[in-house]
VEXDO-503171 format. One record per residue: residue in one letter; x, y, z of N, C-alpha, C in turn. Coordinates in pm, whole numbers, padded with zeros to 5 digits, always signed. Example, Ala and Ser with C-alpha at 12.3 -4.5 7.8 and 13.67 -1.06 7.14 Angstrom:
// VEXDO-503171
A+01319-00569+00780+01230-00450+00780+01320-00330+00780/S+01285-00225+00708+01367-00106+00714+01290+00003+00787/
//
This chain:
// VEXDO-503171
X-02183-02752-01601-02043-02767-01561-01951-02775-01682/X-02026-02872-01815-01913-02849-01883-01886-02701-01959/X-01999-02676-01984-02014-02531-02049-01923-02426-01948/X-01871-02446-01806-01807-02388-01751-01643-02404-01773/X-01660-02491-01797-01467-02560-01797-01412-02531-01959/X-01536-02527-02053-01499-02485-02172-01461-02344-02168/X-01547-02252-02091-01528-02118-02062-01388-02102-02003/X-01372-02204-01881-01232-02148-01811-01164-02312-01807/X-01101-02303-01878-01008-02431-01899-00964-02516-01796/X-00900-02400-01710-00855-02442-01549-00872-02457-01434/X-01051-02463-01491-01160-02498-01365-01178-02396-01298/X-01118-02257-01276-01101-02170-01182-01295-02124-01123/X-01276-02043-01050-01383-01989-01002-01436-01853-00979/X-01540-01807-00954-01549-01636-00960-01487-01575-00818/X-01458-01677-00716-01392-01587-00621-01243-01622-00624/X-01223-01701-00668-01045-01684-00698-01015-01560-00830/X-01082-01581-00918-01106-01460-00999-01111-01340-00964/X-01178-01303-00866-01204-01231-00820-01103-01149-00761/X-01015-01251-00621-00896-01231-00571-00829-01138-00696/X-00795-01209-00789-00685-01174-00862-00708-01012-00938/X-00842-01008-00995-00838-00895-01014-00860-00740-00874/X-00881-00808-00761-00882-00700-00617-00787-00693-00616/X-00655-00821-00652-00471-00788-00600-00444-00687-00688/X-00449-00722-00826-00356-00696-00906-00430-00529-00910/X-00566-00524-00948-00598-00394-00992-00594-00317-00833/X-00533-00356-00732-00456-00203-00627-00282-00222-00615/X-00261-00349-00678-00114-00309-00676-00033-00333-00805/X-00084-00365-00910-00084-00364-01092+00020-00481-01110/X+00127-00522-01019+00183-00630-01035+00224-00762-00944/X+00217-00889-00911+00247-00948-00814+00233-01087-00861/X+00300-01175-00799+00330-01278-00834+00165-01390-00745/X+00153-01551-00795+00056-01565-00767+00064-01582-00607/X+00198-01651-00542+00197-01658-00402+00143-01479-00310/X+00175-01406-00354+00138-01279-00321-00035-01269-00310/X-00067-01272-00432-00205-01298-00447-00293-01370-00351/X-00197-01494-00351-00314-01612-00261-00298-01574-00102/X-00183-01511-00091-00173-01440+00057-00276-01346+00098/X-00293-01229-00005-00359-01160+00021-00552-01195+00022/X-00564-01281-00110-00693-01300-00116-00745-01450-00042/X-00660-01531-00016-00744-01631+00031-00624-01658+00061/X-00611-01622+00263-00460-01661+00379-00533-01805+00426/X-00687-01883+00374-00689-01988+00451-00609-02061+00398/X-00571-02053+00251-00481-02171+00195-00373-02238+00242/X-00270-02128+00296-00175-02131+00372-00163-02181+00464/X-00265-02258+00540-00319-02367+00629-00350-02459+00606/X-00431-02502+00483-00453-02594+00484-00325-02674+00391/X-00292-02605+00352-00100-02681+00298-00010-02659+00376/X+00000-02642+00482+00097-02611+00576+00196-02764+00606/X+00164-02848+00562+00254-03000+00602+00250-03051+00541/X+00257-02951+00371+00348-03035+00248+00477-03000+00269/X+00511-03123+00225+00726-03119+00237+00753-03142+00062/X+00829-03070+00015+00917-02960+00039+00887-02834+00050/X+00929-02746+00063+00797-02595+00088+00759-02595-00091/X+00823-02597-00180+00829-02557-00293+00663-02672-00314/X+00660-02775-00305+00524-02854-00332+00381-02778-00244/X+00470-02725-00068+00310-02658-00013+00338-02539-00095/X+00419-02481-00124+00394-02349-00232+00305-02331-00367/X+00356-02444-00455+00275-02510-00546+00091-02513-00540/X+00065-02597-00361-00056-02652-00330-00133-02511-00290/X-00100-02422-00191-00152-02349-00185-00198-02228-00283/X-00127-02237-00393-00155-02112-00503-00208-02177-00622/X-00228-02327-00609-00305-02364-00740-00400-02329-00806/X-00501-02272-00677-00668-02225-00768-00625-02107-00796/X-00515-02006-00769-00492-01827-00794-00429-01859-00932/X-00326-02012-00956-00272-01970-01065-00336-02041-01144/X-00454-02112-01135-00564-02159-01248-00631-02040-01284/X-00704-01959-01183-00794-01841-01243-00636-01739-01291/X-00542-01737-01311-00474-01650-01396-00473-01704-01547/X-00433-01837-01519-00482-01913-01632-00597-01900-01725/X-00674-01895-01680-00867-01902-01732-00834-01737-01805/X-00800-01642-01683-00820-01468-01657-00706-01426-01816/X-00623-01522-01834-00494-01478-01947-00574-01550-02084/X-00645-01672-02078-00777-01711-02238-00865-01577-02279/X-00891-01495-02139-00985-01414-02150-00899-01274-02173/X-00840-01245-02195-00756-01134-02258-00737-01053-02089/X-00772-01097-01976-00721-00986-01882-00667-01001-01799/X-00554-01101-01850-00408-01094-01737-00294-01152-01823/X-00187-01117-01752-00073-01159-01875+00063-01196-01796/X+00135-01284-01819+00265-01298-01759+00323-01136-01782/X+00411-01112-01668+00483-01016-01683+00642-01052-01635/X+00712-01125-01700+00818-01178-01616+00871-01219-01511/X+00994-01188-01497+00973-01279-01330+01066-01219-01207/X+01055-01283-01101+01153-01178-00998+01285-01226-01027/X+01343-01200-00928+01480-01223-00899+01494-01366-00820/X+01402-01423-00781+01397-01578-00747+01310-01654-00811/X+01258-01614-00937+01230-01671-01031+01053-01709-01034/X+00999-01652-00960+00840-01646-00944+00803-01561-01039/X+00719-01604-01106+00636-01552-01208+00562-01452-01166/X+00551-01328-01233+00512-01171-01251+00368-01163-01309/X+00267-01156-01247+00161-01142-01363+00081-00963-01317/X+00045-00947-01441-00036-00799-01396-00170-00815-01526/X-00231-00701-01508-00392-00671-01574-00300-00669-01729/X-00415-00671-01795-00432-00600-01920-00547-00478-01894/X-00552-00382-01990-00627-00288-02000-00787-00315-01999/X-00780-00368-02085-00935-00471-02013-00951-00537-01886/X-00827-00593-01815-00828-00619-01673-00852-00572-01585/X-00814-00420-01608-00811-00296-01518-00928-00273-01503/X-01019-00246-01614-01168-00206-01653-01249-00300-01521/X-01242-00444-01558-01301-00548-01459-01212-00540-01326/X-01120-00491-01333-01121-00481-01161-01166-00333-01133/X-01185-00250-01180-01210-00122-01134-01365-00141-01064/X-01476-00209-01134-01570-00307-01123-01566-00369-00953/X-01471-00447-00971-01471-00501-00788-01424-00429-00709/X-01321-00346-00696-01265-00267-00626-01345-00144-00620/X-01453-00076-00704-01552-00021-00692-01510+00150-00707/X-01391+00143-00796-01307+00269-00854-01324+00280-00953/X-01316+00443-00957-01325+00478-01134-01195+00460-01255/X-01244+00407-01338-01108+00385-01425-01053+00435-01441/X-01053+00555-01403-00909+00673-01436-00811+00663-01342/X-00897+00614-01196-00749+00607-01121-00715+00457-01089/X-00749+00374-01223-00714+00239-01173-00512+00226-01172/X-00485+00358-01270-00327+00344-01305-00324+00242-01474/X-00182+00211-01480-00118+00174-01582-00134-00013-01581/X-00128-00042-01681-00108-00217-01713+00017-00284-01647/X+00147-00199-01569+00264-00234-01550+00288-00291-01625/X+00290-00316-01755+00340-00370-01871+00549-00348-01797/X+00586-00426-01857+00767-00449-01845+00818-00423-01689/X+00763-00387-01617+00785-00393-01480+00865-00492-01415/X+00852-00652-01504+00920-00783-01437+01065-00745-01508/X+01081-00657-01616+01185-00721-01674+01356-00695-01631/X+01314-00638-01510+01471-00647-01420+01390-00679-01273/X+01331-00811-01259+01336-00862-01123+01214-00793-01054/X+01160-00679-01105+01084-00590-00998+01095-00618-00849/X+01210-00558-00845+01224-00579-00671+01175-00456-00616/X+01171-00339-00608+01109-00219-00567+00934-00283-00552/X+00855-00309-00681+00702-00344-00659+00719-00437-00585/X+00793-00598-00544+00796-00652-00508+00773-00642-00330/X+00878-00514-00280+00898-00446-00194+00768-00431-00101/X+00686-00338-00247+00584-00266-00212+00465-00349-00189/X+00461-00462-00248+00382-00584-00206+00372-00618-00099/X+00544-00659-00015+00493-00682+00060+00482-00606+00224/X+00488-00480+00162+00463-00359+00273+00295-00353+00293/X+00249-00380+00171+00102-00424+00209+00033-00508+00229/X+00106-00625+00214+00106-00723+00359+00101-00694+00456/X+00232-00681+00458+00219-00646+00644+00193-00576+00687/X+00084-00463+00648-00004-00355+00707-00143-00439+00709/X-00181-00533+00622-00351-00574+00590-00322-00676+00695/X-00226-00751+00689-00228-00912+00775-00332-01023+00758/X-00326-01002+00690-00468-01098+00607-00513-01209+00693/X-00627-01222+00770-00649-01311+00881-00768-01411+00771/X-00743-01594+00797-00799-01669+00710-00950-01672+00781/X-01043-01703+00639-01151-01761+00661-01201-01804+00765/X-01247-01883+00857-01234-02007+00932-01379-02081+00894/X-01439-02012+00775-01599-02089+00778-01554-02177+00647/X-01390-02144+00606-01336-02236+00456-01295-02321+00480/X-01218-02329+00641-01169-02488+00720-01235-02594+00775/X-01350-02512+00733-01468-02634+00860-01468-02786+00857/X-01416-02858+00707-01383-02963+00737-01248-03003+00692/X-01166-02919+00747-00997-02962+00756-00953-02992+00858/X-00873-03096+00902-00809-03155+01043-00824-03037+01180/X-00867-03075+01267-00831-03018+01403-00711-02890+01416/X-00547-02956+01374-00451-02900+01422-00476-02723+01284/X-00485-02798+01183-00544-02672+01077-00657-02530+01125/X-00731-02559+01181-00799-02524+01207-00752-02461+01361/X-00696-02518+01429-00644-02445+01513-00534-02350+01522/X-00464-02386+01421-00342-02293+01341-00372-02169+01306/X-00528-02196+01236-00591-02101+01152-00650-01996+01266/X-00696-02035+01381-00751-01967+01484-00661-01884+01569/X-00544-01957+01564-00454-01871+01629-00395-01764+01556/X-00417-01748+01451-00354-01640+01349-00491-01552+01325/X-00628-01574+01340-00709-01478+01381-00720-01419+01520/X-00661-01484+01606-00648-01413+01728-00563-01315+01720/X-00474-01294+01674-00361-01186+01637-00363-01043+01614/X-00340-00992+01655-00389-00812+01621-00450-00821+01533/X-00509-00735+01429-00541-00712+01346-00499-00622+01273/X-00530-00616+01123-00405-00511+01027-00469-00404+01022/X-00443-00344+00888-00524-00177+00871-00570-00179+00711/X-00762-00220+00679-00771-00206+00617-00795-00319+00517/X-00848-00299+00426-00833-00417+00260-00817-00401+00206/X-00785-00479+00078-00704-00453-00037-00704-00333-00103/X-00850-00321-00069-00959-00184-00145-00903-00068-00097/X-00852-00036+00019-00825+00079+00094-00643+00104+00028/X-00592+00060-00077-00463+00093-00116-00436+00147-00248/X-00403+00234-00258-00329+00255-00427-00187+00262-00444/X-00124+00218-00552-00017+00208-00567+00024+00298-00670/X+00128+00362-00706+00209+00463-00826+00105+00559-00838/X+00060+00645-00744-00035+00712-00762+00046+00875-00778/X+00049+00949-00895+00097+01079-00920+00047+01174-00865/X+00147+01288-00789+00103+01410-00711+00138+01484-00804/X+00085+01562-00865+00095+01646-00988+00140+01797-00899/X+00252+01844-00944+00319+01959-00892+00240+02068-00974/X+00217+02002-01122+00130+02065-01257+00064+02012-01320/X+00005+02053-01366-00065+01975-01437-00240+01897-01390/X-00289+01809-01421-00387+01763-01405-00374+01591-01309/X-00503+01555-01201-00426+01429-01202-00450+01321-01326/X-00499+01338-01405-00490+01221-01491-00389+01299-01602/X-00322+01430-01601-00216+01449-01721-00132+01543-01645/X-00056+01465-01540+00020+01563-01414+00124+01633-01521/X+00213+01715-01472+00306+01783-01551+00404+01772-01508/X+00572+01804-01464+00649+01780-01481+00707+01833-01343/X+00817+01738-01260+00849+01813-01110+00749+01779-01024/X+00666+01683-01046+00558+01627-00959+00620+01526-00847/X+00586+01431-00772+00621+01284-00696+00525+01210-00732/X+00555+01121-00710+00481+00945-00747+00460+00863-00610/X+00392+00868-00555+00305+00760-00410+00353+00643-00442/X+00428+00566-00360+00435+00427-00371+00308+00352-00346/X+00308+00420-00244+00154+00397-00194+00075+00504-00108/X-00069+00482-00107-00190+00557-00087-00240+00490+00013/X-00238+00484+00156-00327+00380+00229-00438+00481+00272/X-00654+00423+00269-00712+00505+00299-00799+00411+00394/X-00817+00391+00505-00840+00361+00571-00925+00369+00723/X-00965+00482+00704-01105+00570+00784-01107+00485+00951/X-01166+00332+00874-01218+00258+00980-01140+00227+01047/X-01031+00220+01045-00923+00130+01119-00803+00268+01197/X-00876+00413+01163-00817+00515+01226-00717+00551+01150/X-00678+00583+01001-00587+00599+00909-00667+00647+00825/X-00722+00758+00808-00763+00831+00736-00710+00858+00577/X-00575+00851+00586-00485+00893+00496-00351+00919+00547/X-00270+00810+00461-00101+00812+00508-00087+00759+00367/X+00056+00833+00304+00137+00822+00190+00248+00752+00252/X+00265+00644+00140+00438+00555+00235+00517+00558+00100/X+00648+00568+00121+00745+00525+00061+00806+00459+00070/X+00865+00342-00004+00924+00219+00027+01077+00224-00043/X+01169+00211+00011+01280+00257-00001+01348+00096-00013/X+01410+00033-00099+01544-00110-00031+01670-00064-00053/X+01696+00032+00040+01813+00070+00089+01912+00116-00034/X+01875+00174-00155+01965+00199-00260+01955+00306-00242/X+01846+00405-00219+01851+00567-00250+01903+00669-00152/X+02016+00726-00156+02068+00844-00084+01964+00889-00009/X+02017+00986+00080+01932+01025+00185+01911+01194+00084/X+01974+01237-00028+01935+01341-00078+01840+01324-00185/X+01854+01164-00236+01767+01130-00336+01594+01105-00267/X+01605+01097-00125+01491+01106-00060+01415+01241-00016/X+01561+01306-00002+01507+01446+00052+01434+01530-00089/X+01456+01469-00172+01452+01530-00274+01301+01482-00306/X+01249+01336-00277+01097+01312-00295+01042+01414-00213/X+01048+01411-00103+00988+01495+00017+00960+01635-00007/X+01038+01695-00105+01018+01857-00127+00922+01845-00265/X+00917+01721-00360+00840+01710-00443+00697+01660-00373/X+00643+01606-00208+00530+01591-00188+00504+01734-00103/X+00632+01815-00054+00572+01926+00010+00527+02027-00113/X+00591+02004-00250+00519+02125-00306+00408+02088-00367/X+00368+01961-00378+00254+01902-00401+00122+01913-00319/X+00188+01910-00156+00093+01954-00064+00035+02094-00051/X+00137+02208-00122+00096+02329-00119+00009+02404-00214/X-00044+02282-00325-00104+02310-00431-00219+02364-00382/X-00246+02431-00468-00445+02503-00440-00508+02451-00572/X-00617+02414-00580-00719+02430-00668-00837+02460-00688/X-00938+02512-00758-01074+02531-00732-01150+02394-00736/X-01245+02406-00651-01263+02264-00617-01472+02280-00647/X-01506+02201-00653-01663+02173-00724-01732+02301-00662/X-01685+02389-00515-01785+02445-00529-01710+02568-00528/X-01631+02573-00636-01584+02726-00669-01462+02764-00568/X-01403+02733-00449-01314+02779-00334-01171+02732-00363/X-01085+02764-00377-00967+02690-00355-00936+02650-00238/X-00900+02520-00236-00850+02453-00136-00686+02361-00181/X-00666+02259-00087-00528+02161-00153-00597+02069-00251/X-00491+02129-00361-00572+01965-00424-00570+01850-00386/X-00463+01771-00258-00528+01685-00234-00609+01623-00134/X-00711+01741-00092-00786+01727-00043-00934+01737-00148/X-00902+01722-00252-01014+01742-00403-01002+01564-00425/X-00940+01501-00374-00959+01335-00389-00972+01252-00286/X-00895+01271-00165-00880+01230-00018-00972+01270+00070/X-01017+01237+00176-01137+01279+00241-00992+01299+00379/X-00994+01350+00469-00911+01377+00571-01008+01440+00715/X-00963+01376+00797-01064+01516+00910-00985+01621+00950/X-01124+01723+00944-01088+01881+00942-01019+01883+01102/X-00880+01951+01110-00819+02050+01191-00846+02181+01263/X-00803+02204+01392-00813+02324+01423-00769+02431+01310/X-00688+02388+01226-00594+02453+01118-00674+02465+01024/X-00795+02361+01027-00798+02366+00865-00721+02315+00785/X-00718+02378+00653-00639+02305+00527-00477+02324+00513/X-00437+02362+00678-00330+02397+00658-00209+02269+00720/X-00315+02172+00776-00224+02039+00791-00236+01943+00706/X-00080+01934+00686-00054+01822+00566-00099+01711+00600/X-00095+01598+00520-00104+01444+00590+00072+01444+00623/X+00065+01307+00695+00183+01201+00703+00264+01124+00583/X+00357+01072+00573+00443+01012+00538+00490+00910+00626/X+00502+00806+00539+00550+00679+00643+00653+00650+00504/X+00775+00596+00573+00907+00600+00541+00927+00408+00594/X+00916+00355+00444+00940+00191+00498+01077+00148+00429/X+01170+00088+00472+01296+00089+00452+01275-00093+00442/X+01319-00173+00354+01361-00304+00312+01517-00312+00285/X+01543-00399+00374+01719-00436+00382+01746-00516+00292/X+01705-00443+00141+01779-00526+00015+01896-00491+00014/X+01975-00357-00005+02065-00268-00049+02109-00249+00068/X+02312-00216+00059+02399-00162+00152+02368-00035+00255/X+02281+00060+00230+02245+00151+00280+02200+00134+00447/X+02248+00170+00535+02219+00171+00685+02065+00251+00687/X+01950+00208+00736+01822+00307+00702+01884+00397+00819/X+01930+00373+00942+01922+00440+01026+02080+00532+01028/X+02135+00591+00921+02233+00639+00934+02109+00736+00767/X+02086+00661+00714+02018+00766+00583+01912+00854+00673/X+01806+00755+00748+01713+00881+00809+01747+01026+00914/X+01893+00979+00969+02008+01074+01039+01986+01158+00943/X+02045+01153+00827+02060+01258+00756+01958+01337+00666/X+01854+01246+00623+01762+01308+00624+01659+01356+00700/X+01669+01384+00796+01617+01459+00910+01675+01601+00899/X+01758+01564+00885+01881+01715+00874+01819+01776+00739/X+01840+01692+00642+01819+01774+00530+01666+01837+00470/X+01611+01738+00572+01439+01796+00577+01387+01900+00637/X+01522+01941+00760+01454+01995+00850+01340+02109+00849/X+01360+02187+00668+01253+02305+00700+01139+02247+00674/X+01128+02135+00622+00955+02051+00597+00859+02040+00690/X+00993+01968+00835+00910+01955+00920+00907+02039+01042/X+01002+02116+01081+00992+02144+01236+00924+02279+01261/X+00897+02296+01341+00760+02344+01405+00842+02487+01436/X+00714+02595+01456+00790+02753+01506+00697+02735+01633/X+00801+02794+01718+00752+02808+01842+00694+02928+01884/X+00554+02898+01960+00479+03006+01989+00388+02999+02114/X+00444+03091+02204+00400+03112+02331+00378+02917+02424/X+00456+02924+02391+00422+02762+02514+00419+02631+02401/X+00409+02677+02285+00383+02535+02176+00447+02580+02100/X+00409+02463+01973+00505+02465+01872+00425+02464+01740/X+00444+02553+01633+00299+02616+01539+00374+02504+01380/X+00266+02379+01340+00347+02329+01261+00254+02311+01149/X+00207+02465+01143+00122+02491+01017+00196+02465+00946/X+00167+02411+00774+00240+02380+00602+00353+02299+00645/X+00380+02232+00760+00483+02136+00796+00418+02002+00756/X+00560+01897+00718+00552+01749+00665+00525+01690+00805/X+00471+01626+00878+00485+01503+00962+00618+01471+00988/X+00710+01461+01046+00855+01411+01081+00836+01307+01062/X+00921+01241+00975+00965+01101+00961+01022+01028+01132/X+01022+00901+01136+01053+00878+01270+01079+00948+01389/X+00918+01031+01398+00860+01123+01556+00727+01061+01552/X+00695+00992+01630+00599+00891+01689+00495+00955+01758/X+00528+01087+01813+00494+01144+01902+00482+01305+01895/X+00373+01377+01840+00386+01528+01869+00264+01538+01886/X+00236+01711+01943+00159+01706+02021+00069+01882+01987/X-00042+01886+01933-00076+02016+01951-00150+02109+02085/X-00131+02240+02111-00223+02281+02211-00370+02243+02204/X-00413+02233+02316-00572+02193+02318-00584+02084+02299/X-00516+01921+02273-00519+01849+02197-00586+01871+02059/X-00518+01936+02007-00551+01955+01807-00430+01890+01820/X-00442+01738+01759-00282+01674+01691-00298+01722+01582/X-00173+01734+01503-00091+01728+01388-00091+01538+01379/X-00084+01484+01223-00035+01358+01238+00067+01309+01237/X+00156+01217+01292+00316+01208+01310+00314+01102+01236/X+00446+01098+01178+00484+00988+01083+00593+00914+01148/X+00631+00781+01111+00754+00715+01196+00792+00612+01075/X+00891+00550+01105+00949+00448+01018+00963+00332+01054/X+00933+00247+00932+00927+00080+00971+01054+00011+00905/X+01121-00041+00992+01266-00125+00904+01223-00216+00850/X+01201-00254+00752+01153-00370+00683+01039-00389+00699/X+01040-00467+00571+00839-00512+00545+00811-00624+00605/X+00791-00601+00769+00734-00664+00906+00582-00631+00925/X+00558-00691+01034+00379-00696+01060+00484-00504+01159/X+00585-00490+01153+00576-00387+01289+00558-00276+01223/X+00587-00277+01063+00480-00131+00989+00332-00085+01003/X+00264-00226+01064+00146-00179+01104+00118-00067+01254/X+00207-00123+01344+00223-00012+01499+00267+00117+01389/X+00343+00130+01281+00413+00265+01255+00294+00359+01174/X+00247+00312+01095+00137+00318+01038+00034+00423+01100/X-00021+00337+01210-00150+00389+01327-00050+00491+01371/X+00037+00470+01394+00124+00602+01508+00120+00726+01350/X+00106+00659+01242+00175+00797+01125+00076+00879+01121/X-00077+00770+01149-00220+00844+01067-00342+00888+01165/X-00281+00847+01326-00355+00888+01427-00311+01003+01465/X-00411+01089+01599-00404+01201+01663-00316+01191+01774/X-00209+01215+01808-00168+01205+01944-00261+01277+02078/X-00131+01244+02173-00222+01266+02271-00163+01432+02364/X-00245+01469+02429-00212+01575+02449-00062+01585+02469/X-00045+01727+02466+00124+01761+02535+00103+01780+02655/X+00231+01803+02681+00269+01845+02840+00266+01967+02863/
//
């Protein structure tokens, strides 16, 4: 024991450790309350009836911000400034990345960047994006970690596993992930888009959905303008291991095969946070309009043919002949548990047409 505490000063442990490098190395920056949400939601119960929140805030993130503690002696984590309400920013070091690539069970090339300076205007955009993946995972607690915490705890805790369930784990997300228009993915080239996020998710019926997280600052042309950088991204070809060209990103993504073939795109999910003046639902008006050749469909004999088409942003619902869906994309107003319904509707098959 002592030989342990000399090692980690702050008593921490290998699964709070652990947590921190699964958070940080799929989303490169987040504060420790973020963390302890995502990696260990029993905490949040069992501090639930400290007064003032700021003390159960404190209680519940103590062991996440001891093993940052221990994880920052050991060269692989580092303050990274702070938000805009004054919570501390921490992300990997390059050696961090290495050891989470390790738990998360990814190759280091696509662990991404250190987010080095990311805090130093507030990171409200990553912040955003944090907690859009929240409220897609819904992190349901332990209950074999409460076993001897009060009755009402434990029943708190049970009722929040009764609750739908989210899409996915930590493991199933990437964040700032580059669609190379040119170039290579580890040395993309120029006129490419950038993934806020990557959700991959097989088991939970989300194969693959790209989201963008928007807090209401960016024009509806400054969006339309991502969208033609993931449609020409989607139209890429490359030769792929066994000599054929296909999309390149279907050379990283696993997707199920189409009546079409390689000729259906994935989805887009469009998550809007009411930081900024921007109405989402007066911007997606208009970008609908300004998207329109991405997404809408040519009509042919009784249907509608939506070969090399984007997914429509908020259409919940389309429908191919034969039941062959296309996947539909929809939009979530804010980073709510209700991005998870938008989600399943972006990355599932609909159901037949009429």
């Amino acid at each position: 024991m002592a030989g342990k505490r000399k090692n980690n000063p702050a008593g921490s442990t290998n699964n709070y450790r652990g947590d921190v490098l699964r958070v940080l190395g799929a989303l490169k920056v987040a504060t420790a309350d973020q963390i302890q949400r995502i990696g260990a939601p029993h905490l949040s119960f069992r501090h639930a009836d400290k007064e003032p929140p700021s003390k159960r805030k404190q209680a519940r993130t103590a062991s996440h911000t001891g093993a940052l503690s221990d994880m920052r002696k050991h060269g692989l984590s580092e303050n990274g400034g702070s938000t805009g309400t004054g919570d501390a920013l921490r992300n990997l070091t390059t050696k961090g990345l290495e050891a989470a690539s390790y738990e998360l069970r990814r190759p280091v090339s696509e662990m991404g960047s250190t987010a080095r300076g990311a805090g130093s205007s507030g990171a409200s955009h990553p912040m955003a994006v944090n907690e859009t993946v929240i409220a897609l995972l819904r992190p349901k607690p332990n209950l074999a970690r409460l076993v001897d915490d009060p009755p009402h705890v434990r029943a708190a805790a049970q009722a929040a596993v009764d609750t739908p369930s989210g899409i996915g784990t930590i493991a199933s997300f990437w964040t700032e992930v580059p669609l190379p228009a040119t170039g290579t993915w580890n040395a993309p080239g120029k006129g490419g888009a950038q993934a806020d996020l990557v959700l991959t998710a097989p088991q939970d019926g989300v194969p693959l959905l790209f989201i963008e997280v928007d807090n209401c600052h960016e024009t509806p042309e400054e969006l339309a303008d991502k969208l033609e950088k993931y449609a020409r991204f989607f139209r890429r070809k490359v030769k792929d291991t066994d000599g054929r060209e296909r999309p390149m990103w279907r050379t990283r993504w696993n997707a199920p095969d189409t009546w079409t073939g390689d000729q259906t795109h994935p989805p887009i999910l469009l998550v809007f946070n009411k930081l900024g003046e921007r109405n989402p639902d007066i911007t997606v008006a208009k970008l609908s309009e300004l998207t329109s050749h991405l997404w809408q469909g040519r009509r042919n004999k009784g249907y509608h043919d939506y070969d090399g088409k984007i997914p429509r942003p908020g259409e919940p619902d389309r429908a191919r002949p034969d039941g062959a869906g296309v996947s539909s994309a929809s939009v979530a107003t804010g980073c709510s548990p209700c991005g998870r319904r938008s989600a399943i509707l972006a990355a599932r098959q609909p159901t037949h047409g009429k």
